[in-house]
C-alpha positions as CSV (number, residue, x, y, z in Angstrom):
1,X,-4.2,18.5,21.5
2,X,-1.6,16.6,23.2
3,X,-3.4,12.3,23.7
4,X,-4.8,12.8,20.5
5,X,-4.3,10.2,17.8
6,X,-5.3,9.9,14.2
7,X,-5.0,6.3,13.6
8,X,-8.3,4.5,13.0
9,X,-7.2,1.2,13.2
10,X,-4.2,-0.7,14.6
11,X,-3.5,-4.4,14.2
12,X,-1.6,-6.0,16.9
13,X,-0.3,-9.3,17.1
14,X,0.7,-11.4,20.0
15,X,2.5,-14.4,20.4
16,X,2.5,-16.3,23.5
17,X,5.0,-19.0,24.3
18,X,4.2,-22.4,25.6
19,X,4.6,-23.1,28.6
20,X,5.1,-26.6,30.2
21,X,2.6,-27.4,33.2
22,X,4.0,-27.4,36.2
23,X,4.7,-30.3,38.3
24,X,5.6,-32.2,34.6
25,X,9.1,-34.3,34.5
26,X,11.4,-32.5,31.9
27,X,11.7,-33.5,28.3
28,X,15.2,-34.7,27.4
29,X,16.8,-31.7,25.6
30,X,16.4,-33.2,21.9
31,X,13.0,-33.8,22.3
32,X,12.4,-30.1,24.2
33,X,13.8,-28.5,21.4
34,X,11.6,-30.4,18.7
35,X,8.8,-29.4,20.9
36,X,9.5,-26.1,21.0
37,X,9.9,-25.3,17.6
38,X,7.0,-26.9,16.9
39,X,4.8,-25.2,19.3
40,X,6.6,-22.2,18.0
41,X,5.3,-23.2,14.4
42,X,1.8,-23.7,15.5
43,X,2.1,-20.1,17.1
44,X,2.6,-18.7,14.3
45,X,0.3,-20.5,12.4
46,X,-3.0,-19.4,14.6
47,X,-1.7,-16.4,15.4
48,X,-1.8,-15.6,11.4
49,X,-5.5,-17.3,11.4
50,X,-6.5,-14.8,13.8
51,X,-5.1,-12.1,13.1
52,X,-7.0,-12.9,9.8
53,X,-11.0,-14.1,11.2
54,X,-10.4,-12.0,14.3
55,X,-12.6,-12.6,17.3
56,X,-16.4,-13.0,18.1
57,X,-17.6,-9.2,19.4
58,X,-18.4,-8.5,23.0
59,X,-21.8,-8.9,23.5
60,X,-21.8,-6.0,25.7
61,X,-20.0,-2.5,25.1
62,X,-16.7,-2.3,26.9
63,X,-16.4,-6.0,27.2
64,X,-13.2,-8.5,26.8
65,X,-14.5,-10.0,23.3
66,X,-15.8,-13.9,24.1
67,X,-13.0,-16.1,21.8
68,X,-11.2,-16.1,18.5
69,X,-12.7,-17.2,15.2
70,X,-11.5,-20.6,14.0
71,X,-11.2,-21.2,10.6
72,X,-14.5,-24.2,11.5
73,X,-16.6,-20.8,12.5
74,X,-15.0,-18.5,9.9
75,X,-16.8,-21.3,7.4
76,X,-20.1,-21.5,9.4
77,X,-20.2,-17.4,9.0
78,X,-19.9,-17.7,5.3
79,X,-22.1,-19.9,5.3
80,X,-24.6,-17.8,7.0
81,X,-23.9,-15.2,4.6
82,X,-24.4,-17.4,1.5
83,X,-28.0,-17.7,2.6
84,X,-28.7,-14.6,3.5
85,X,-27.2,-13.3,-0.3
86,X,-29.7,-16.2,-1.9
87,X,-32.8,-14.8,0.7
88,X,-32.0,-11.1,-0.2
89,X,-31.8,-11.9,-4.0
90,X,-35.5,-14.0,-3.6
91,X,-36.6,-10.7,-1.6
92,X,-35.9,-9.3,-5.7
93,X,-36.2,-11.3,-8.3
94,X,-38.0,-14.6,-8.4
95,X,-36.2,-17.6,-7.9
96,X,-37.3,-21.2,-8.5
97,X,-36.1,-24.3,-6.5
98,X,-33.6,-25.5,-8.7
99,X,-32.5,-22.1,-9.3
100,X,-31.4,-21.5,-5.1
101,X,-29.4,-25.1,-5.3
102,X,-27.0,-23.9,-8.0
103,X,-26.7,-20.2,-6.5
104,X,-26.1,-22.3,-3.3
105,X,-23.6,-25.0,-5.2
106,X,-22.0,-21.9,-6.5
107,X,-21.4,-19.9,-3.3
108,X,-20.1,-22.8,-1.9
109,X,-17.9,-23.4,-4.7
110,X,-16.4,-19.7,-3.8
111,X,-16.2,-21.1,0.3
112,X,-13.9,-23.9,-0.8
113,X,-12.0,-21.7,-3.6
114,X,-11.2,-19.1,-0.5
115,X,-10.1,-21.4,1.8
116,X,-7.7,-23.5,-0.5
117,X,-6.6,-19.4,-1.4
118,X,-5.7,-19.4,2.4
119,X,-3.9,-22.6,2.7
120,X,-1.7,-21.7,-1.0
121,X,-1.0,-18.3,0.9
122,X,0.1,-20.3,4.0
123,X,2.3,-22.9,2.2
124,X,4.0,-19.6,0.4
125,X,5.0,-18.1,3.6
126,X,6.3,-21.5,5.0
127,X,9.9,-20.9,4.8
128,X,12.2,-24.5,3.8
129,X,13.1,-25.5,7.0
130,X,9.3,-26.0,7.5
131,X,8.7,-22.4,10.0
132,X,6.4,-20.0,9.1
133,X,7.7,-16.9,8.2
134,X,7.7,-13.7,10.2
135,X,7.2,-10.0,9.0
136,X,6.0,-7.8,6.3
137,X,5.1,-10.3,3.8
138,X,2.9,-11.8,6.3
139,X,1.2,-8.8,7.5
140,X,0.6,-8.1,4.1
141,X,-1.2,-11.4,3.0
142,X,-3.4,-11.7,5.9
143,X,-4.6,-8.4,5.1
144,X,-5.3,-8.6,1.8
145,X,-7.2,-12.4,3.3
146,X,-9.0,-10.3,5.8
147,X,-10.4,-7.6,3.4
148,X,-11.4,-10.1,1.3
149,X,-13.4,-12.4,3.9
150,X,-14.5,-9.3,6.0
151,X,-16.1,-7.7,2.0
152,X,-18.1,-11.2,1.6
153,X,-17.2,-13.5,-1.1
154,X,-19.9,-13.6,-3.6
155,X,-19.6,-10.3,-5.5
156,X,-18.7,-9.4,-8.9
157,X,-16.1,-12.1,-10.4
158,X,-17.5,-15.0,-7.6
159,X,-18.8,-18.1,-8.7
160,X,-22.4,-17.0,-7.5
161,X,-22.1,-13.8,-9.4
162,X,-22.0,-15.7,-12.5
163,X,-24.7,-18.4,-12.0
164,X,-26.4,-15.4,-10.7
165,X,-26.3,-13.8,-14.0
166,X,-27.3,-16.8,-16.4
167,X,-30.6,-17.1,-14.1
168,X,-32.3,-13.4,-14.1
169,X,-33.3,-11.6,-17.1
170,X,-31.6,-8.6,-18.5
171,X,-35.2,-6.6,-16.1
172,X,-34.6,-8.6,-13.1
173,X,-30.7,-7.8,-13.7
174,X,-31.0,-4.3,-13.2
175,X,-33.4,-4.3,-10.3
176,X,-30.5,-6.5,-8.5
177,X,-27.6,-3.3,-9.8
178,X,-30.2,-0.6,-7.8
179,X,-30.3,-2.4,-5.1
180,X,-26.6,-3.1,-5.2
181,X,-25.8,0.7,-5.8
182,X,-28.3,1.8,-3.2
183,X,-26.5,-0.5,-0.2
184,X,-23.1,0.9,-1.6
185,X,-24.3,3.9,-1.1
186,X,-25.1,3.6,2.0
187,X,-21.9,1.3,3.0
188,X,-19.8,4.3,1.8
189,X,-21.6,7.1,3.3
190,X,-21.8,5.0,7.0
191,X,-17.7,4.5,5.7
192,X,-16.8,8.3,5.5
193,X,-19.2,9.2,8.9
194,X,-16.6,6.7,10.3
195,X,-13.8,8.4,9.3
196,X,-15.0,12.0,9.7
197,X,-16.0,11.1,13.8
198,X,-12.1,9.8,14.3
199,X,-10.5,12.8,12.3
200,X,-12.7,14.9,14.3
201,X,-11.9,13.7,17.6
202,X,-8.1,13.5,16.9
203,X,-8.3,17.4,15.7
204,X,-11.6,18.7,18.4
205,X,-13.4,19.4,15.9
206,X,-17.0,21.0,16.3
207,X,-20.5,19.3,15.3
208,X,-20.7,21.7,12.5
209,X,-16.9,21.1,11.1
210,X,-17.7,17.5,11.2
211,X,-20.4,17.6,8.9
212,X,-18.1,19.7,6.5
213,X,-15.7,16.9,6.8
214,X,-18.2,14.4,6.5
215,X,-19.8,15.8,3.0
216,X,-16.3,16.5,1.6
217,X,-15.0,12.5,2.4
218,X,-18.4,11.4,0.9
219,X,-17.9,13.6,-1.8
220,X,-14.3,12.6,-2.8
221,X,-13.4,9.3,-1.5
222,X,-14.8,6.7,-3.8
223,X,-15.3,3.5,-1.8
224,X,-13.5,0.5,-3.0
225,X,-15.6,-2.5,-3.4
226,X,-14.1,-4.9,-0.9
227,X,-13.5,-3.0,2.0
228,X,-13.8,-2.9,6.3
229,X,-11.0,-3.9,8.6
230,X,-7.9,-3.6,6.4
231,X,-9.2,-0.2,4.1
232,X,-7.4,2.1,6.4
233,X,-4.2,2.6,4.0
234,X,-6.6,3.0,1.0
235,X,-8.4,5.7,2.8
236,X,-5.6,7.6,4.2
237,X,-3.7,7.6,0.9
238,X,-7.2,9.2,-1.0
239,X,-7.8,11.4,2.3
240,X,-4.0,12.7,1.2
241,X,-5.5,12.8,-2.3
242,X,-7.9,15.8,-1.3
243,X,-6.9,19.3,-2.5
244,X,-5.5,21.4,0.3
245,X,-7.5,24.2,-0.8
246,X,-10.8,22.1,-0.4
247,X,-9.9,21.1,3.3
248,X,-8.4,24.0,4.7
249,X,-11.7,26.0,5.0
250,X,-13.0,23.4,7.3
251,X,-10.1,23.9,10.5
252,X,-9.1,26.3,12.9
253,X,-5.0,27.0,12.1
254,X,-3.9,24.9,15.0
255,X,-6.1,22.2,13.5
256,X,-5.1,22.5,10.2
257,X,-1.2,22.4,11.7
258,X,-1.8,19.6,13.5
259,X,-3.3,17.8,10.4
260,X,-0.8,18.7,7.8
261,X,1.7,17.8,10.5
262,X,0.3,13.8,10.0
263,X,-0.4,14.5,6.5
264,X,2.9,15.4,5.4
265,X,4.4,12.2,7.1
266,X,2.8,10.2,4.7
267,X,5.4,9.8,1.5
268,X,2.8,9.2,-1.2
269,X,4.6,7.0,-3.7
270,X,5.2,4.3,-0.6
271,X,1.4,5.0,0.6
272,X,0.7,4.3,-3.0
273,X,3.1,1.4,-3.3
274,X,1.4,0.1,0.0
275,X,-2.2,0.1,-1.4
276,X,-1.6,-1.5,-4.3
277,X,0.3,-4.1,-2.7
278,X,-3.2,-4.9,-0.6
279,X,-5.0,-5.5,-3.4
280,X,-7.0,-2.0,-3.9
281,X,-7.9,-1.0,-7.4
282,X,-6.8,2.4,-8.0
283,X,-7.6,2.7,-11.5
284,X,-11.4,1.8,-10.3
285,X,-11.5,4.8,-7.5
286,X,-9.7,7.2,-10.0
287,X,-12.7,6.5,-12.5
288,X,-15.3,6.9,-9.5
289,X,-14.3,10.6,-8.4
290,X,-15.8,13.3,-9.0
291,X,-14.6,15.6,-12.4
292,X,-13.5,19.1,-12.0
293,X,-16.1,21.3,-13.5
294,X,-14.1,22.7,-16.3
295,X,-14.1,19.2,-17.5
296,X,-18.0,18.7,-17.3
297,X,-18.9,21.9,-18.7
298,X,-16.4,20.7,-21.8
C-alpha cells in the first residue's frame, strides 16, 4: 500500500520574498534593510490572513483556485451569511420588520466582535521589536480563527443567537432546535462519509468495508459544533477514541497493520493536549457518545 497517505488535510504555508523590479537604482543599505524588514513584516502578516480566509474555489475541478480571500471579502461573505441565517429563520418562524433589523444589527454586532478578535490575536503575536511572530503559537491561533469563521458566527452564545431568542416564542423556539438538529445531522453524517472515503482510500478498502466504517464513525464520533477546515486533530484524536475490538472486524490483517501502525503514532495525551488547545470542547463530545449498554439497561 506503498503512496498511500492518511492525512485528510495539510496546511501549508508559504512565504515569498520581495523582490526589487529590475532595472530599479539600489536603495542605500539603511533604507534596504528598513525595507526589507518591513516587507518581511507584511509577509507575515497576509500570509497569517490567508492562511486564515483561504482562497476563492476553482470554479472548475482540477483548477489553480482564482485569488486569496481578503479580509474586505472575508466580511462581504459573512455578510452574505448573516442574510441567509435571517431568510432561513423567516422560512420558520414569522418575523416582522423590526424584528429582521435587530437580528441584522446583531449579526453585525458578532462581524465587528470577530474581527476586532482577529486584530487582538494579531497584536498578541506581534513580538516587541514590532515582527510578527513565527511558529506554533501562530499556527495554532489562526486555526482556532479559521474554525471559528469557516463554523459561521451566529450560533449558540452570538449576539444573534440571543436577540434571536427574546423574539420567538417558547413554540416557534423549538421548531428552530429541529431544524437545527436535523442540519447537524446531516453536517455530521456528510462529516464522517468524508472521513470514511480518505481512511478507505489510504487502506484499499472495499465499497462494503466503507460503509462499515462509515456507520461506525457516524455512530461514535460526535461532531463538535464549530467544525470544517481545522477539525482534523479533533477527529483523529476521537477516531483513536474507538475501541479496537469495534474496528478490527472491519479490515483485512494487512489493513488493520497498516492502520494501527498510524494509530499507534499518535501519543494521546499530546493529541489530547493539542485539541484542547484549538478550542474543541471535549467535555461536550464525551456527553454526545453513545453509552455502553450495560449502562442503559441500568
Amino acid at each position: 500500500m506503498k503512496g498511500n497517505t492518511l492525512a485528510f488535510l495539510t496546511l501549508a504555508s508559504i512565504i515569498v520574498p520581495a523582490r526589487g523590479q529590475e532595472g530599479e537604482a539600489p536603495l542605500p543599505q539603511g533604507i534596504r534593510k528598513a525595507t526589507a524588514g518591513q516587507a518581511a513584516r507584511e509577509d507575515l502578516e497576509t500570509n497569517f490572513d490567508r492562511g486564515l480566509f483561504g482562497r476563492i474555489p476553482a470554479t472548475k475541478p482540477g483548477s489553480t483556485p482564482i485569488a486569496w480571500i481578503t479580509g474586505e471579502m472575508a466580511r462581504a461573505q459573512l455578510a452574505m451569511q448573516l442574510t441567509l441565517k435571517i431568510d432561513e429563520v423567516e422560512r420558520l418562524v414569522p418575523l416582522g420588520g423590526g424584528e429582521k433589523k435587530k437580528l441584522r444589527a446583531a449579526g453585525e454586532q458578532d462581524i465587528r466582535r470577530f474581527f476586532d478578535h482577529i486584530g487582538e490575536v494579531k497584536e498578541s503575536l506581534r513580538l516587541p521589536s514590532g515582527e510578527f511572530a513565527r511558529g506554533r503559537p501562530v499556527g495554532t491561533a489562526r486555526t482556532r480563527l479559521g474554525i471559528e469563521y469557516r463554523a459561521g458566527l451566529f450560533g449558540s452564545g452570538s449576539y444573534f443567537a440571543k436577540v434571536l431568542a427574546t423574539i420567538v416564542d417558547e413554540t416557534q423556539a423549538e421548531v428552530l432546535r429541529k431544524a437545527a438538529t436535523e442540519r447537524n445531522r446531516a453536517r455530521r453524517r456528510t462529516r464522517a462519509l468524508l472521513m470514511a472515503q480518505s481512511w478507505g482510500d489510504a487502506l484499499g478498502l472495499d465499497s462494503e468495508q466503507r460503509r462499515k466504517l462509515f456507520d461506525l464513525i457516524d455512530e461514535r464520533i460526535p461532531l463538535p459544533e464549530r467544525n470544517g477546515l481545522g477539525d482534523y486533530p479533533y477527529l483523529i484524536y476521537q477516531f483513536n477514541e474507538i475501541p479496537r475490538d469495534q474496528l478490527r472486524p472491519i479490515f483485512n490483517e494487512m489493513q488493520w497493520k497498516t492502520l494501527t501502525h498510524h494509530l499507534d503514532q499518535i501519543k494521546p495525551e499530546q493529541q489530547k493536549a493539542r485539541v484542547i488547545e484549538l478550542g474543541f470542547d471535549l467535555g461536550e463530545a464525551e456527553q454526545a457518545k453513545p453509552k455502553p449498554e450495560a449502562e442503559q439497561a441500568k
